[in-house]
C-alpha positions, -999 to +999 in steps of 0.1 A: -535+109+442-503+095+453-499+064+469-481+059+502-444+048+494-451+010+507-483+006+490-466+022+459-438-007+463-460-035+467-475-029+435-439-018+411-432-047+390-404-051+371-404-049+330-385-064+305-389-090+277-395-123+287-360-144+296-369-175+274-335-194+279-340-191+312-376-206+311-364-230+292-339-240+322-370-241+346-391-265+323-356-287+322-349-284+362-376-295+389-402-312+370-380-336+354-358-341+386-388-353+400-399-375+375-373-395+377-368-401+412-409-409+408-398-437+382-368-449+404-384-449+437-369-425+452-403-402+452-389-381+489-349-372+476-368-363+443-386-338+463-354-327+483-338-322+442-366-304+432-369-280+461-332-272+456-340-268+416-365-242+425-344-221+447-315-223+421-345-212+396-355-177+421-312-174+418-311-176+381-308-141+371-297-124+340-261-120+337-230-143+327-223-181+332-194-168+360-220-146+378-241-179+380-217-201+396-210-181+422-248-165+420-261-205+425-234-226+432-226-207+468-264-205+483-269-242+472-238-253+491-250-232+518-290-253+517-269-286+516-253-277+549-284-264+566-302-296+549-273-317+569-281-298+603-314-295+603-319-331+596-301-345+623-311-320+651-343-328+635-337-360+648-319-359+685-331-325+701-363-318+716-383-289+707-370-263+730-332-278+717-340-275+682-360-237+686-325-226+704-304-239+679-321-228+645-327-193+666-285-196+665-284-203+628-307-175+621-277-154+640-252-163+621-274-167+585-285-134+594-253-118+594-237-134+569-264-119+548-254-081+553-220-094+532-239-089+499-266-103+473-247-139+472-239-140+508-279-129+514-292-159+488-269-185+507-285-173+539-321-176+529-310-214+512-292-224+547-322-212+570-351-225+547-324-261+542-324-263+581-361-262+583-372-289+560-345-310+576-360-311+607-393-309+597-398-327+565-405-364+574-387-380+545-369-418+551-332-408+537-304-401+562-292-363+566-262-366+543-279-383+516-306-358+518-277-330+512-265-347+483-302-349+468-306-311+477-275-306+460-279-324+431-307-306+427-290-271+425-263-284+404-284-295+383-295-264+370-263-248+374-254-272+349-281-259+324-271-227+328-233-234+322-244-260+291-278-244+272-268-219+249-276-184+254-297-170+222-276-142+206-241-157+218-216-153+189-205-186+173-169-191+189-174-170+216-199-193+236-188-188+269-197-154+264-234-152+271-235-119+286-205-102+293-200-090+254-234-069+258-227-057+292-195-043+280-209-026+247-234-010+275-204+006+294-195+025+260-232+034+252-234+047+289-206+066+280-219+082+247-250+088+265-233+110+297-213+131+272-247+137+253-262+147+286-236+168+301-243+205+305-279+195+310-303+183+332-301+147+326-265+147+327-266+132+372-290+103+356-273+095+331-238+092+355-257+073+376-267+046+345-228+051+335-222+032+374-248+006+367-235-004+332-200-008+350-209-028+377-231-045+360-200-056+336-173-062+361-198-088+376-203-106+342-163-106+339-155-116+371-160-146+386-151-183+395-127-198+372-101-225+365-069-203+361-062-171+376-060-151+345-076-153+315-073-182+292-089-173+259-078-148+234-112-136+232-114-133+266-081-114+269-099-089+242-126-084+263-110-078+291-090-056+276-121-034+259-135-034+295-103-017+307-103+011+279-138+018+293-124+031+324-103+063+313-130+069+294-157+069+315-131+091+338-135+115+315-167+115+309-179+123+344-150+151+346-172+170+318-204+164+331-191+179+365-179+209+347-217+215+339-208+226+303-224+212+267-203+186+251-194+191+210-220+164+196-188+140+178-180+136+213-200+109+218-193+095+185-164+073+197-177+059+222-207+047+201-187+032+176-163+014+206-196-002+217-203-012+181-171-033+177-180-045+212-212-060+201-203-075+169-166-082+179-153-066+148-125-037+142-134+000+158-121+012+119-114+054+123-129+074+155-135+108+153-112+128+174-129+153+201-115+192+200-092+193+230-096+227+238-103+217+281-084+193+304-115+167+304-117+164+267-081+163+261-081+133+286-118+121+267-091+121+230-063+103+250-088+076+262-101+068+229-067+067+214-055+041+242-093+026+235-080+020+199-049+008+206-064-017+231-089-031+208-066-041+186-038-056+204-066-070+234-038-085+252-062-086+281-064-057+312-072-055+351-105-060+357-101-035+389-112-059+410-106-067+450-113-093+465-124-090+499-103-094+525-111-113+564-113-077+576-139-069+555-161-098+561-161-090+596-171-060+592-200-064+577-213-096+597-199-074+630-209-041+618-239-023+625-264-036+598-250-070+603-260-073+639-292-057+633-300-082+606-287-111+623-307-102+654-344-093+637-335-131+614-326-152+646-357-138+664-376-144+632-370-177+624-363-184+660-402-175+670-417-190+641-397-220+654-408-220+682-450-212+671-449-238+645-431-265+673-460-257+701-489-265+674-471-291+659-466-308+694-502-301+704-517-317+671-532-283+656-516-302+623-534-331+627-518-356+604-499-335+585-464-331+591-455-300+580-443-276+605-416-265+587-438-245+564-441-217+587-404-212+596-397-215+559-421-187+548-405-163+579-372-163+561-386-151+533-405-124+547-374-111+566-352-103+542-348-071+535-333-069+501-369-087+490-388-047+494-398-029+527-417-054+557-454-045+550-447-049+512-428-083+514-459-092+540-489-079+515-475-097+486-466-133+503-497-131+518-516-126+487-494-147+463-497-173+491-538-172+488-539-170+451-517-196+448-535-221+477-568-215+463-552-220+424-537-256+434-573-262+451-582-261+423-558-282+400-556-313+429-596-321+424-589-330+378-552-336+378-540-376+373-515-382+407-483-380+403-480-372+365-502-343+364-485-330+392-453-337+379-466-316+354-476-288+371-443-286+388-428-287+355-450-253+344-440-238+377-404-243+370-407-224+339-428-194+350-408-188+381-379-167+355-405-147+344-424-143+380-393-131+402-404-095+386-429-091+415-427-112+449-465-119+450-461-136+415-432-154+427-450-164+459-483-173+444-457-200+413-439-208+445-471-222+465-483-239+437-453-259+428-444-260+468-485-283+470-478-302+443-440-313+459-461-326+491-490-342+474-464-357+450-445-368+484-478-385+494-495-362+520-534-349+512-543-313+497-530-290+522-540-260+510-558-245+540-528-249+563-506-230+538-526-200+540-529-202+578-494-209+582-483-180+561-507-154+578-490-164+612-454-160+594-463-127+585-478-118+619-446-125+637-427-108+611-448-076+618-446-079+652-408-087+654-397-061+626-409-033+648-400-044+677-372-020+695-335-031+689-304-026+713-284+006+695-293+027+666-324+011+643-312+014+600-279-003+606-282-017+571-287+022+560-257+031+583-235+003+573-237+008+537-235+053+538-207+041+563-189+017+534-195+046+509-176+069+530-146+052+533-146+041+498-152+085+491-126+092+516-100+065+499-104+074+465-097+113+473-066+100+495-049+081+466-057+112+443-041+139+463-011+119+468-010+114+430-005+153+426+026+145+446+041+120+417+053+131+381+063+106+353+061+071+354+052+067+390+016+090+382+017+064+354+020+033+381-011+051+403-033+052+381-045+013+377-051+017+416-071+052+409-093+032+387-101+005+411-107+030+436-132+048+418-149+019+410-156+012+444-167+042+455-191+042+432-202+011+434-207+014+472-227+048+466-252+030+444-254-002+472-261+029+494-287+047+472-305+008+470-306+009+508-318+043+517-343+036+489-358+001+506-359+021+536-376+052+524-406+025+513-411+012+547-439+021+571-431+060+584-420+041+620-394+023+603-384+048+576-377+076+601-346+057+616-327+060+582-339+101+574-313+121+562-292+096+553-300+099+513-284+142+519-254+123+531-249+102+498-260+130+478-230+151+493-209+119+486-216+114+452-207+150+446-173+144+468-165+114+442-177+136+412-154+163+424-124+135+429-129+123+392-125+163+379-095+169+401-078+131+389-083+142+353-071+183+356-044+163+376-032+143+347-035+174+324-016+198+346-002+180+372-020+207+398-048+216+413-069+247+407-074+269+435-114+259+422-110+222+428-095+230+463-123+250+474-148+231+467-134+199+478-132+216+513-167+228+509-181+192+504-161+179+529-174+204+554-206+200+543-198+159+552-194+168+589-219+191+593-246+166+578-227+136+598-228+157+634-266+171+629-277+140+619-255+115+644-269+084+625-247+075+595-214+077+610-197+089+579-162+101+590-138+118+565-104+120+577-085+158+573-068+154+541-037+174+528-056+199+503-034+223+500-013+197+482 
């Protein structure tokens, strides 16, 4: 019997072994924030730092010390500003003042999130940051409040910069995860040439993307000078780059559909090797080079060679995005979708929570802000389909109510709640894998903050607060939106389109140059691919999330995953024609025809469909 694609989603947890460094960091971050602001006497900021700790904690994710900054250091920024505007509105508007003005955060938070995971995390930070500012009665003014908030944040940012990472190399301690990532590029490599000529041999292309933009991220990111400063760094740079031709290759013979001699794949194995235990790639094994693809595949590892042992650093292929960019995704489609559903979200449960806290349904408890709080959650997208985010905070929310019920009648106040919070801290690395487990850690440690803070057992009111959250979720998330519903779906086939439709461009006008200018293209060709790819797998993530959702929802984005399947082909077909390209300098009359057949088979999907809005420019083929 198979379960119905949202049910099936709300119960998918993520495997893996347990991140102890970053359990660690959670044992070092909230509880002991807390404790000493208790021991100071500064109990309320220490709740503001350990609130900030925890969110920092749910953006601690595997992946390099640069990744982090930006992965932390951004959304935190983002929760100090909404901690600064939510306080004071808190404290000069009136209800219907303050509903219209978060509702207008939510806008904006809500299309800053279609930018990207980063963009999304300082979304969620800024919107749940305004709501305990104007709802969490605490005696500090607004801007010391930010600082506590990000102190908090920082805090942890700074364990994760300072801890050591277990299996680091001595010498090489910035490098926490970017050596591994890049010794996973080569694997994936080995592993596609394996597969090629076989049935595995899409799957394994697919795992080839992930392990490159997986280490791009981890080399990439915030840092002092513009290039890089390290000699070890340089290397590793430079063994990223030597991936690239390689994995060019690669894909060229997995298109051609045709069994790859097994010491293909022996180079690349041994590249990821002296990757891993950053030592000398001693003598590859040469491929035959009786095809264009594995001539090119001999070349690469020959220029791999050469670069691992000069390592005199390479391009990252890396853009940054531009203003135009930016707008387009807040202004795009899935940006004003998103930005509409969040503002009337958050703007709603505003206004709910306001109406019962005003009418003294809280009682003495001042708390409203739980309920807006818990709607951001629940409305992001990138957190699973709507009645899966909905089932799972709703039962990690009971679970975790009726566990701190349970704690608050034997625990010593504050210490054993300080300790709880402490435990929290380090299970919440390990209960990200599934949002009920996160939710359930989250309540918990969210009780024992506000008993710490010196308000009563307020379990009850959690769980009623959250059901309503989830009820105008529901209600709002299907709820009928001006133009097309899926933008996020559309925005992101739309993105892989143009990326499809660039990288092609800049190849056909490469059969155009000979020499040294070919030579000059191909750095851009790289970067090119790289994007395209990347933007097909943020498109496959999308249609997937979509695919899960209830069959009302999921319809608006049907069709859309025959679109990127054509797509991924188109690129596939690019990569072949790049590397015959380089062999020959022309293409076969093979490569034009079925470049033309994809591309046709583009507009006829796009036209019968008339939801992505994929459109692929006429491009000079015949060249």
């Amino acid at each position: 019997m198979h379960l119905p694609p949202w049910l099936a989603h709300a119960l998918r947890a993520q495997r893996g072994p347990i991140p102890w460094n970053a359990v660690v960091r959670g044992v070092l971050s909230a509880g002991p924030l807390l404790l000493v602001a208790v021991i100071a006497g500064r109990t309320s900021l220490g709740v503001v730092a350990a609130v900030a700790a925890m969110l920092a904690g749910i953006n601690d994710r595997p992946g390099s010390r640069r990744v982090a900054v930006k992965r932390i250091g951004v959304p935190a920024l983002a929760g100090a500003v909404g901690m600064v505007v939510g306080t004071y509105a808190g404290e000069f508007m009136g209800a219907v003042a303050l509903t219209v003005l978060l509702t207008l955060v939510g806008l904006v938070a809500g299309g800053i999130s279609a930018v990207g995971p980063v963009a999304s995390g300082a979304g969620t930070q800024l919107l749940v940051a305004s709501a305990i500012g104007a709802g969490m009665p605490l005696p500090e003014e607004g801007w010391l409040r930010a600082v506590g908030y990000l102190g908090g944040a920082c805090w942890l940012l700074a364990l994760r910069l300072v801890l050591p990472t277990p299996g680091a190399i001595a010498g090489d301690f910035r490098f926490d995860g970017e050596r591994a990532a890049v010794a996973r590029v080569y694997d994936a490599v080995a592993d596609l040439l394996d597969a090629a000529g076989g049935e595995q041999a899409t799957a394994r292309r697919v795992a080839l993307t992930a392990a490159l933009d997986h280490a791009q991220d981890a080399l990439t990111g915030p840092r002092l000078r513009r290039y890089a400063s390290s000699s070890a760094e340089r290397r590793l740079h430079a063994q990223y780059a030597a991936a690239l031709p390689l994995a060019e290759a690669a894909t060229a013979l997995a298109w051609a559909e045709e069994a790859v001699p097994g010491r293909a794949s022996a180079g690349p194995r041994r590249l990821a090797v002296a990757v891993r235990e950053n030592t000398h790639t001693g003598p590859l094994p040469a491929p035959t080079r009786s095809a264009p693809a594995l001539r090119a595949l001999d070349d690469a590892l020959l220029r791999a060679a050469e670069a691992f042992d000069r390592g005199r650093g390479g391009d990252l292929h890396t853009r940054r995005l531009t203003v135009r960019d930016l707008l387009r995704s807040v202004l795009g489609a899935g940006g004003r979708e998103y930005g509409l559903r969040v503002a009337l979200c958050f703007g709603a449960s505003v206004a709910v929570a306001q109406a019962l806290h005003h009418s003294r349904w809280y009682g003495e408890h001042e708390h409203w802000y739980w309920l807006p709080a818990t709607a951001v959650f629940l409305v992001k997208p990138d957190l699973g389909p709507l009645v899966s985010r909905v089932l799972c905070r709703a039962a990690g929310t009971v679970l975790g109510a009726l566990v701190f019920a349970g704690f608050a009648l034997v625990l010593p106040r504050p210490e054993g709640l300080i300790a709880l919070v402490t435990v929290c801290g380090a299970l919440i690395p390990v209960a990200t894998r599934h949002f009920a487990a996160q939710t359930a850690v989250v309540t918990v440690l969210v009780l024992a903050l506000v008993m710490v803070g010196g308000e009563p057992q307020a379990s009850a009111g959690r769980i009623t607060e959250t059901l309503l959250a989830c009820a105008i979720v529901l209600i709002v998330g299907h709820l009928p939106m001006p133009g097309q519903r899926g933008g996020g779906v559309r925005a992101r086939v739309a993105a892989a389109g143009r990326a499809a439709e660039a990288y092609l461009a800049h190849v056909l006008r490469e059969a155009d140059l000979r020499g040294a200018d070919a030579e000059e293209a191909r750095p851009l060709r790289w970067t090119l691919r790289r994007e395209a790819y990347r933007a097909l797998a943020e498109a496959r993530t999308a249609i997937a999330l979509a695919a899960a959702e209830l069959p009302a929802l999921a319809r608006h984005s049907e069709g859309a995953d025959e679109i990127v399947a054509v797509l991924e082909q188109l690129v596939d077909t690019t990569t072949a024609c790049a590397v015959h390209l380089d062999d020959s300098g022309r293409l076969t009359p093979g490569h034009i025809q079925r470049l033309t057949e994809l591309l046709g088979e583009i507009s006829r999907l796009d036209e019968g469909r008339g939801r992505v809005g994929v459109k692929v420019a006429e491009l000079p083929l015949a060249g």
